[in-house]
C-alpha positions in Angstrom: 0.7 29.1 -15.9 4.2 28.8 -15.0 3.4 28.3 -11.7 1.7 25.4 -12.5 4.2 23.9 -14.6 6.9 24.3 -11.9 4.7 22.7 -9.1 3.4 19.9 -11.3 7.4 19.0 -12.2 7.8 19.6 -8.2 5.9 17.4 -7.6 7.0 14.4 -9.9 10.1 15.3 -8.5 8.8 14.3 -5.1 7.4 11.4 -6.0 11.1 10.1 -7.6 12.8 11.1 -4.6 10.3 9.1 -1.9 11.7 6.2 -4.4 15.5 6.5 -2.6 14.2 5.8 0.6 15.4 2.1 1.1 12.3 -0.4 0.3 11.4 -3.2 1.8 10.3 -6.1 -1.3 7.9 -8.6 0.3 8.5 -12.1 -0.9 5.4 -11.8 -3.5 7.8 -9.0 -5.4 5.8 -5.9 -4.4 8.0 -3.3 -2.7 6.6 -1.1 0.4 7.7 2.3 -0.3 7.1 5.8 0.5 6.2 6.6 -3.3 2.7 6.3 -2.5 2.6 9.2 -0.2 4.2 11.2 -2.8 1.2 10.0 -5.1 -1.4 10.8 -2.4 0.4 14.3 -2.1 0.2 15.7 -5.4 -3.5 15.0 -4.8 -4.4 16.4 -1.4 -1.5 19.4 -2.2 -2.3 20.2 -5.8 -5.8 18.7 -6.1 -7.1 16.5 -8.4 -6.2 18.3 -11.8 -2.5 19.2 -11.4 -1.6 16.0 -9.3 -2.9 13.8 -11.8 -0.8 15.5 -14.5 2.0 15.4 -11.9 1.7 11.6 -11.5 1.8 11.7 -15.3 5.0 13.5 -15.8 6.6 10.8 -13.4 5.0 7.7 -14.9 6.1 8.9 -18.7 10.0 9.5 -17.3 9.4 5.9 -15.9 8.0 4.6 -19.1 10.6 6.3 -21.0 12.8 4.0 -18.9 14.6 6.8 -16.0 15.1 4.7 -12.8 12.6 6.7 -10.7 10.8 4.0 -9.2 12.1 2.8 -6.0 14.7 0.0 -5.8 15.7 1.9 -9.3 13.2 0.6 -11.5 12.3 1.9 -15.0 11.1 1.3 -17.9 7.8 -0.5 -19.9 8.3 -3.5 -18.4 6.8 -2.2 -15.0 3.9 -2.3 -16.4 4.0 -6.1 -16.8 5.4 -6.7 -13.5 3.8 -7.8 -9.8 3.8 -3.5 -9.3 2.3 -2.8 -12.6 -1.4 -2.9 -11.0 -0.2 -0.4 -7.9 1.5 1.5 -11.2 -1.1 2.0 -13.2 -2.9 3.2 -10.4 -0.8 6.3 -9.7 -3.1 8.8 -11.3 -6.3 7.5 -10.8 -5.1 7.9 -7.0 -4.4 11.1 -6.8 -7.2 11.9 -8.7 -9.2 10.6 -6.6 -7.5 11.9 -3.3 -7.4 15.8 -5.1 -11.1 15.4 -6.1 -11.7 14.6 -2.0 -9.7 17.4 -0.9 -11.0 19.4 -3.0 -14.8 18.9 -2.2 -14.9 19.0 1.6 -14.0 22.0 2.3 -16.1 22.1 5.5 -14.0 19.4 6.8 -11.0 20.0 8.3 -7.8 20.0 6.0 -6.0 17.4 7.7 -9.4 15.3 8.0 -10.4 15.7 4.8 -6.8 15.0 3.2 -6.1 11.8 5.6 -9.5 10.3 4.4 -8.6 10.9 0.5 -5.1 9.9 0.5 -7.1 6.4 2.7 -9.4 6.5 -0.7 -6.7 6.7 -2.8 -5.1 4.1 -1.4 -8.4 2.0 -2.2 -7.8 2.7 -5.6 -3.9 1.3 -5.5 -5.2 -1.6 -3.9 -8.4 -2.4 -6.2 -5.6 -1.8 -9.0 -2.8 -3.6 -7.7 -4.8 -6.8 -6.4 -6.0 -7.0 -9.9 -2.8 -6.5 -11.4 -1.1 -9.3 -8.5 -3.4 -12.0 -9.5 -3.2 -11.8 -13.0 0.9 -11.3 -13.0 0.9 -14.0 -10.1 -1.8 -16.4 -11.4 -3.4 -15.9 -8.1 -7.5 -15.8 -7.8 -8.7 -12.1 -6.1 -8.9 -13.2 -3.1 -5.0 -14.7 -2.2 -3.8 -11.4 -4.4 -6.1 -9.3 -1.6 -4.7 -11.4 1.0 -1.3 -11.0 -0.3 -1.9 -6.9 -0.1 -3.1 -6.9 3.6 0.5 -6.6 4.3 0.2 -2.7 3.4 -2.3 -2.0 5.6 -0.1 -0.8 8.8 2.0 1.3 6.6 -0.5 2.3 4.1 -2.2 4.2 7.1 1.2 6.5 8.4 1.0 7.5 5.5 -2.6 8.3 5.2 -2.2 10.0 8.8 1.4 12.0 7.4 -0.7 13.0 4.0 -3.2 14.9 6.1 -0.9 16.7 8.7 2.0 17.5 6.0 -1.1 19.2 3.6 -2.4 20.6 6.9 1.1 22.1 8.2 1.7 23.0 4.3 -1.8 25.0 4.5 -0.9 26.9 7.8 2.4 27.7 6.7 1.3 28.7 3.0 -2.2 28.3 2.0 -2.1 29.6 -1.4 0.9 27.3 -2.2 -2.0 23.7 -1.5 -4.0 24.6 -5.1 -6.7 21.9 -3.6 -8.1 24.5 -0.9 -7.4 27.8 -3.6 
């Protein structure tokens, strides 16, 4: 049990320190950060359960108004803002990308972990394009267009998900809960 607690807070953690890694805010107000692949982590490394509740944890010290999100964000009005769709997203995401993880286990770690942190990914976009065009008063389709500019970077960091929950597995399997 304590094991869990530590790795779930861990976890969070992680996800708050991807946010220091200097952003780049496209002109539509949506950063590119690395805080997704700390999202897609906590699913492919803890699996679906405990990296939901980790994306939790972070999004209530958010809420609760801690700077954590990257650029030094905080607070309830995220929510209302051009990231509140990719925010709201956070623990459907890793859901999702644990749930994957989890379930092919005849597929190679990093295969399996690269294509859910991809589907997770999905889900920040169905969110966020949602969340863009109704914060933006943009139809779907330009707050889909707008989002294309993810794509490139959105995939390292499908690619990195895989091999760092891979190399993690090698180096300590019983510490990636997703394959336990």
């Amino acid at each position: 049990m304590e094991r869990n607690i530590a790795l779930v807070a861990l976890f969070a953690a992680l996800i708050a320190a991807l946010g220091v890694i200097p952003q780049v805010t496209l002109p539509f107000g949506v950063p590119i950060t690395a805080q997704s692949l700390g999202v897609m982590l906590c699913g492919t490394v803890l699996g679906a359960k405990r990296g939901t509740l980790a994306v939790l944890l972070f999004m209530l010290l958010v809420c609760l108004g801690l700077p954590l999100l990257s650029g030094g964000r905080g607070g309830l009005g995220v929510i209302v803002s051009p990231t509140g769709g990719f925010f709201l997203a956070f623990p459907v995401a890793a859901f999702v990308a644990g749930l994957i993880t989890q379930s092919w286990r005849s597929v190679p770690l990093a295969v399996s972990a690269g294509i859910a942190a991809v589907a997770g990914g999905l889900v920040l976009y169905a969110f966020g394009i949602v969340g863009l065009a109704q914060v933006l008063g943009k139809s779907l389709g330009e707050a889909a267009l707008l989002v294309t500019a993810f794509i490139p970077g959105d995939a390292i960091k499908a690619v990195l998900a895989g091999l760092i929950t891979s190399a993690l597995y090698r180096a300590r399997p019983r510490a990636v809960l997703s394959r336990a």
